[in-house]
N, C-alpha and C positions, 0 to 999 in steps of 0.2 A: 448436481451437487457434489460437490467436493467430501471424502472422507476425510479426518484428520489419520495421522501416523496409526495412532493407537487405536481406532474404530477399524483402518486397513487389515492392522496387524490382526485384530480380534476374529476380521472377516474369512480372511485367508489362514487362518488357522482350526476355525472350527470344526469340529469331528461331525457336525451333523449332516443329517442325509435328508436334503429337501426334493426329492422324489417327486417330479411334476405338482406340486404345491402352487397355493391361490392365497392370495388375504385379504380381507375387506377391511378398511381400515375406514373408523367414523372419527371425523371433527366435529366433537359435539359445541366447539368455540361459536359465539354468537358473533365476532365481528366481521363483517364483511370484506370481499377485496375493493384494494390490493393490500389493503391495513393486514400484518401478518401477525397472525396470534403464537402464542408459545407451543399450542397446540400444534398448531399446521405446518410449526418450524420440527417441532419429535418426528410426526409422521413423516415430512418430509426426509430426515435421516435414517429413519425404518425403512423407506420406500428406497433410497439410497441402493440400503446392505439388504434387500431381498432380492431387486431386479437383480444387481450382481453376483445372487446366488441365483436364477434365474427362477425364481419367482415371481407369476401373474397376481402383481398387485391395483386392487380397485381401490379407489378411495373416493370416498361420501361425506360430502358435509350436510349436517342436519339443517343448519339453516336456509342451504338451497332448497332442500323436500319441502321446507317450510314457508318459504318463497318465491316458489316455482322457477330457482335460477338455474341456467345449464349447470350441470354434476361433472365433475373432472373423474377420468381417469388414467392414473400415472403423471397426471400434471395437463391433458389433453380431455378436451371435452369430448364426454360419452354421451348415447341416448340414455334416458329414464328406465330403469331398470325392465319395466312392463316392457317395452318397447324391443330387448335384448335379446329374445326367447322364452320359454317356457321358466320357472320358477325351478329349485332345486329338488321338492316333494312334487312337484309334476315328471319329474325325469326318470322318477324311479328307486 
């Protein structure tokens, strides 16, 4: 995905400190692919300006959980979460 000028500028200038950082990002939009909701068009811009902060971004759409469809993550199909490792309050 393409940034515009001023999403660029806002990126490469931010003072924040993303510190090996993660974010789970849900599309709680009901429409199905490839129909692209407004939803799934933000995150996509969110997911944009984090990878290029190097940010391990996941992203979930509810209505796959909901209809057992493969789950994307980063745009790339993931396993089902069970499936990934233990759970975050299992780790510790």
């Amino acid at each position: 995905m393409t940034l515009t000028d001023f999403q660029e500028e806002l990126r490469t200038t931010s003072g924040w400190d993303f510190s090996d950082p993660r974010a789970l990002l849900v599309n709680c939009a009901l429409k199905l692919p490839p129909e692209l909701s407004i939803t799934e068009a933000l995150i996509r811009i969110s997911t944009a300006i984090m990878e290029r902060k190097d940010v391990e971004v996941d992203f979930e759409r509810a209505v796959d959980a909901a209809t057992s469809r493969p789950r994307e993550r980063s745009g790339r199909t993931s396993r089902p979460r069970q499936e990934r490792g233990r759970s975050r309050s299992a780790r510790g």
